[in-house]
N, C-alpha and C positions, 0 to 999 in steps of 0.2 A: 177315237174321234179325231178327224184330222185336222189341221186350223184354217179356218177360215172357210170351213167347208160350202157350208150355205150360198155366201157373196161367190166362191170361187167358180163354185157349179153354177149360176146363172151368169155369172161374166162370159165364161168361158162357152154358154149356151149362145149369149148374145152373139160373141165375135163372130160364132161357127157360121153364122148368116151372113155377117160382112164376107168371109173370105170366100164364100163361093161365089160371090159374084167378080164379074169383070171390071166393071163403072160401078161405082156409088153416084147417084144423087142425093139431093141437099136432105130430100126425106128422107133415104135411106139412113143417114148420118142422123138424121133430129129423133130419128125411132131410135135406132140404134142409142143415141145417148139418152134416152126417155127409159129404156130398158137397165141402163144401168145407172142412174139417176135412183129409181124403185130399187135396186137390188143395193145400192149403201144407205139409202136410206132403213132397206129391212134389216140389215145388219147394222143398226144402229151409229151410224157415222155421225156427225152433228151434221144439223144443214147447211148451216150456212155454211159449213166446208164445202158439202156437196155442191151448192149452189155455183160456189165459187168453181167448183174440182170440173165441173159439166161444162161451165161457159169457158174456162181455159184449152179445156180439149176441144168443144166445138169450133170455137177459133181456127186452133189449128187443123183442126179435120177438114175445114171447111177452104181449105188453103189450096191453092193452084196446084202445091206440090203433090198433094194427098189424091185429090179431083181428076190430075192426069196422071197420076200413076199408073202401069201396069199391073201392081199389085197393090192397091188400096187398103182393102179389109186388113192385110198384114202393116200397112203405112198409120192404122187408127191403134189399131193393138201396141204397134211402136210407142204412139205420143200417150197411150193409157197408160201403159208402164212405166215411161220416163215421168209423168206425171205423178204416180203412186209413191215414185222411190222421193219425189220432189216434196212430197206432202208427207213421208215418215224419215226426210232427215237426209236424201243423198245418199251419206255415207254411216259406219257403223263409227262413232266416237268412242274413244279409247278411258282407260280410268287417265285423269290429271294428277301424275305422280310427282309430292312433293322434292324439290332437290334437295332439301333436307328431312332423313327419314323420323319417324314415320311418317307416310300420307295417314291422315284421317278422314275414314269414308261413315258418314254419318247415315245409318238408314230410317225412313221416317215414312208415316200414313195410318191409315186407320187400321184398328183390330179386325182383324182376319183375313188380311189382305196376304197377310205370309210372310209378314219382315224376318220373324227369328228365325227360317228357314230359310227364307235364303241370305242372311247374312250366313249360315255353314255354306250353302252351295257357291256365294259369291268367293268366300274363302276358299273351297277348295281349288275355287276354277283360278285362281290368282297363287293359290302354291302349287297347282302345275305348271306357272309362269315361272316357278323359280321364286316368289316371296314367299316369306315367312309370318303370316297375317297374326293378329291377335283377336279374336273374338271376344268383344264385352256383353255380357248382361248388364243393360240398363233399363229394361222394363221393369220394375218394381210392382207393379198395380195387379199386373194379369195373374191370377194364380197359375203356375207350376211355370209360367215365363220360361224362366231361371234356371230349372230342370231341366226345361225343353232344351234350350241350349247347350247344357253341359250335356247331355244325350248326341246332340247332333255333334257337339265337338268331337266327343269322344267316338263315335262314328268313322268320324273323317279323319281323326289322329289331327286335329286341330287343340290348341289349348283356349281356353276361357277364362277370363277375369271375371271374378265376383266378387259383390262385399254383401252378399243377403240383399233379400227386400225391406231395410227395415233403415238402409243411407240413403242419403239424398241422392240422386240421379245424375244432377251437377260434381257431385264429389266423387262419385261412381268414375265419370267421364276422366276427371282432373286424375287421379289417382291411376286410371288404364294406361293413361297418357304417360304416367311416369313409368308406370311396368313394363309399358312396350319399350321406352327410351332405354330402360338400364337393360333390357334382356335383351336388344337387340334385333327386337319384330320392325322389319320397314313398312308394316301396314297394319294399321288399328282400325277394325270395323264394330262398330255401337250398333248394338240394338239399341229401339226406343220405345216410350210405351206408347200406344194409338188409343184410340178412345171409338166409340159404336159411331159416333158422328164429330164434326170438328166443332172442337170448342175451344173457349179464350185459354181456360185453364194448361192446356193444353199444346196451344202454341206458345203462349208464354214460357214454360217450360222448356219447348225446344229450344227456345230463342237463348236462355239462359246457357243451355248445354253450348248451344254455336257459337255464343261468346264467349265462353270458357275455354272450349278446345281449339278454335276455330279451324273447322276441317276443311280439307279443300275440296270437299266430294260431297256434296248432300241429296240424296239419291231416293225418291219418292218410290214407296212400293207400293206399286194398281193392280189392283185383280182385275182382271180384261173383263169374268164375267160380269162386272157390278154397269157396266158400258155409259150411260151419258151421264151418273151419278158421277163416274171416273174423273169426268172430265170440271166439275164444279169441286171436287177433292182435292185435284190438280191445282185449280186456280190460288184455292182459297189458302194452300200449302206454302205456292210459289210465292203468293201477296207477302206473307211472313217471314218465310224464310230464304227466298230469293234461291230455291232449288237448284242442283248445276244438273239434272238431269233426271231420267228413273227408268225403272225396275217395272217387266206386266209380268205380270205371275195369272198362272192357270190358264193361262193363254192355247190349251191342247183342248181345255175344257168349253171353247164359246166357239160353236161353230158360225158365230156372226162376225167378230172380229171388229167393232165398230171402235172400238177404245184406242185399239193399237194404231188406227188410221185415224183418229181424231186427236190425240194426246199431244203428238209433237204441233202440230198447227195451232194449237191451244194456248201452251205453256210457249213453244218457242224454245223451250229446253229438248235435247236429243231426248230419244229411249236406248237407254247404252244397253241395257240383257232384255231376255226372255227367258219365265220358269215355263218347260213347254212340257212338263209333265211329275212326275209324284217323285221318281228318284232322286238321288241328290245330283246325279251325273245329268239331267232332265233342267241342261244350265246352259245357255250359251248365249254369245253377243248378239247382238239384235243386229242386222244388214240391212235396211231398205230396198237394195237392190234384190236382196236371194228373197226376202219380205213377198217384193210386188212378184219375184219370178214365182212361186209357190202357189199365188193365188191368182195367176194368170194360166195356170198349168204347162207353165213351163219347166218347170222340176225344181231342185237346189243341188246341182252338182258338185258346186264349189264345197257347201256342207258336207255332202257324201263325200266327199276325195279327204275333208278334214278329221270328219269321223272314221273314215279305216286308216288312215295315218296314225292315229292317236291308239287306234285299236290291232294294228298289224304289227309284228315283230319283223324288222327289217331283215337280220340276220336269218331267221326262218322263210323268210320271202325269198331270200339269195338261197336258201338252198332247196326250197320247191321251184325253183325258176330254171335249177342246174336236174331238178327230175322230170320237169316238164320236156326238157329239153331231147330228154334221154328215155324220153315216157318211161318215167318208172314212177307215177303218181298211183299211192295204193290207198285202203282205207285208213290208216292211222293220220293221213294227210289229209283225208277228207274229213276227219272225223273231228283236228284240229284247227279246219277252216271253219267248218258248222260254230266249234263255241267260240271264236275271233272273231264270224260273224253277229254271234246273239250278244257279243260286246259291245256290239255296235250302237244297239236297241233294237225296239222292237221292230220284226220286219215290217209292219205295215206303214211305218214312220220311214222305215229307208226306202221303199216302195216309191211312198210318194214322193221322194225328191226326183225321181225319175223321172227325166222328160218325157212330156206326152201321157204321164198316167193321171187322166183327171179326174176327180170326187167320184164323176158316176162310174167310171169302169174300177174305182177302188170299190164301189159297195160291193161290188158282186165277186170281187175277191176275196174269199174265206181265207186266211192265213192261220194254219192252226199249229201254234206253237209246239204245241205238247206231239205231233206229228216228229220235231227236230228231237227230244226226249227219249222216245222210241226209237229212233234213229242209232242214237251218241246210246240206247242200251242193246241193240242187235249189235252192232260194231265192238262194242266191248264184253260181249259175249264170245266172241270170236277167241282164238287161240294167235298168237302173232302172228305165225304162217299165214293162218287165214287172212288176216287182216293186211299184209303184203302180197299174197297170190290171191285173191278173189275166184281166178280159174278152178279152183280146187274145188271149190261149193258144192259137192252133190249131193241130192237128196237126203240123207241120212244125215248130213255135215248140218244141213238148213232146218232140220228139224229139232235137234240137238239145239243148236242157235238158237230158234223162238222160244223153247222151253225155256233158257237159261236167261231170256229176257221178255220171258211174259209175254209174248208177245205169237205171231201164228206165220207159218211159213210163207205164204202170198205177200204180207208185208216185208219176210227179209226178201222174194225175189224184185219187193218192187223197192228196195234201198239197192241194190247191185243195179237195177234199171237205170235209177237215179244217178248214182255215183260214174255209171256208165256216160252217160249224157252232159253230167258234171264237166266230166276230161274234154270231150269235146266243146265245150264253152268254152271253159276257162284257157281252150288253146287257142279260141278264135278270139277272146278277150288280149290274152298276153299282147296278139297283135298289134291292137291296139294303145297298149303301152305309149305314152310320150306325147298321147293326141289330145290331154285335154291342157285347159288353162291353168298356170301357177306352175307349170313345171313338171306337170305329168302326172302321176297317180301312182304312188307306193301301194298297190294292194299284191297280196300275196300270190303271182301270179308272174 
């Protein structure tokens, strides 16, 4: 499911009407924002957001600069997006790291929102920053809480502090704080317990913990699917505990998206991540700009160029770059780009940060995983020769090959087709090299 599917596919229906034309008129623009008025409101946005979101663009839609432009319908789509990224934050806020370690990141909100998940996923994604996180259980209440967390740590080769459920949660807190101190972790992350709805007992109790430890990161976790409840959760959180920010989890799961564009205008606190999917690696910072570019169908490029950085081996890059050069790309090169790329995630996730590929032309793309499976088992059916001369392949070579990976001769001529057509991409890619923003694009090529 893609995020924000729903809102995305009728914004991007509406625009397509602005930009064919030459001129807008004032109708054109009061329809045009009447269309997308109805399309956050069915994605559940608060209204009074929208209310406000629709007479700010009208404004300036309605503006001299917009009215004579040459290209208009592209001048409204402009002030939509700058407006979008205005309304979830700008910019992506960063964690507030104590200058004396540890920072304490306190995570907080109701049962099932996914706090003890992603306090592992928060962690992981902070020791590939280079800290040394400590994970607490401090839920007490929830049965297997406690478990749950020692599983995820141990997953992530993350450690966890425990004292059982049977200590107080303030002493839990007091006592991590000294564990992290003497062993030397610069970041202490608390689970907390949540309750099915908010109640006294229950912020009392955080409030307790936040006196105790006093963290400098108190980070509300929303389930985007729970949508305008999100935002009365939010409030009632912030009223108490005076929140420095939060966490939407399940955010892959709501194809309305109304939470994640109502939450910051609400609290007034950033949204510093997004859980955008079940993995642990299904973890990353929230952007407002890559946010509104996504759901305007504009793509997330900046994302894509971050995720095969993180997922490309430099040194490997430098030496496919020196066979590309020398065309000597063969199948064991392809065959280690395929699982570098499924490192990436799933394809239909990397799909859509591509510019131009919007909700409707994703539905009708089947991407069938288990297609790449088959792939990575004909290739390594192969004998080495084969898999560095490809030329050699002749019938008897190709049927030996499917045999030895299940699989039927038509599919291995149509992986050499593939791999064929591969080389010529990735030569007309390499050209491209250096052309996008931040500095260019590490991908193996």
């Amino acid at each position: 499911m893609a995020l924000f599917e729903g809102l995305s596919e009728k914004l991007q229906n509406t625009f397509k009407s602005l930009t064919g034309q030459g001129r807008l008129s004032e109708k054109d623009i009061k329809e045009a924002m009447r269309e997308v008025k109805l399309a956050l409101l069915e994605a559940d946005v608060n209204y009074k957001i929208v209310k406000d979101f629709i007479k700010n663009i009208t404004d300036q839609a309605m503006g001299e600069s917009v009215m004579k432009s040459l290209t208009p319908g592209q001048q409204v789509i402009k002030i939509v997006k700058e407006e979008l990224i205005l309304l979830m934050g700008r910019e992506n806020e960063k964690i507030r790291y104590s200058s004396q370690p540890p920072t304490v990141i306190m995570l907080v909100g109701l049962q099932g929102a996914g706090k003890t998940t992603t306090v592992g996923k928060l962690g992981a994604l902070l020791k590939k920053d280079g800290k040394q996180p400590l994970l607490v259980a401090g839920d007490i209440y929830r049965p297997a809480a406690i478990q749950q967390l020692k599983v995820v740590g141990e997953a992530l080769s993350l450690p966890v502090f425990s004292l059982g459920d049977q200590v107080d949660p303030v002493r839990i807190a007091e006592e991590a704080l000294k564990e992290a101190r003497s062993k030397g972790h610069d970041v202490l992350i608390m689970d907390t317990a949540g309750r099915l709805h908010l109640d006294e007992a229950l912020m009392k109790e955080l409030a307790t913990i936040k006196a105790a430890i006093k963290p400098d990161e108190i980070l509300l976790v929303v389930d985007a699917m729970t949508g305008q409840d999100a935002l009365k959760v939010a409030q009632g959180f912030d009223e108490i505990l005076d929140i420095s920010g939060s966490i939407l989890t399940k955010l892959d799961g709501d194809t309305r998206g109304g939470a994640a564009l109502s939450l910051r205008a609400v609290t007034r606190k950033p949204i510093k991540f997004a859980g955008i999917g079940e993995k642990y690696t299904d973890f990353e910072a929230f952007h407002p700009e890559r946010m509104a570019s996504r759901i305007l169908g504009m793509g997330d490029i900046l994302t894509l160029i971050e995720k095969a950085e993180a997922s490309f081996d430099e040194e490997k890059a430098r030496q496919l770059t020196k066979k590309m050069k020398n065309q000597e790309l063969d199948l064991e090169d392809f065959l280690e780009q395929m699982q570098q790329m499924r490192s990436m995630g799933p394809l239909q996730e990397i799909m859509g940060m591509l510019p131009g590929m919007n909700q409707k032309a994703m539905k009708n793309i089947q991407i069938d995983e288990k297609e790449i499976v088959y792939m990575q088992a004909i290739i390594q059916s192969m004998t080495p020769k084969e898999r560095r001369n490809p030329a050699i392949l002749n019938g008897s070579r190709k049927k030996r090959i499917a045999r030895g990976s299940g699989t039927d001769v038509p599919r291995v001529n149509r992986l050499i087709k593939q791999f064929d057509q591969t080389k010529k991409m990735i030569r007309q890619m390499s050209q491209m090299k250096g052309k996008f923003p931040g500095g260019g694009m590490n991908l193996p090529f």
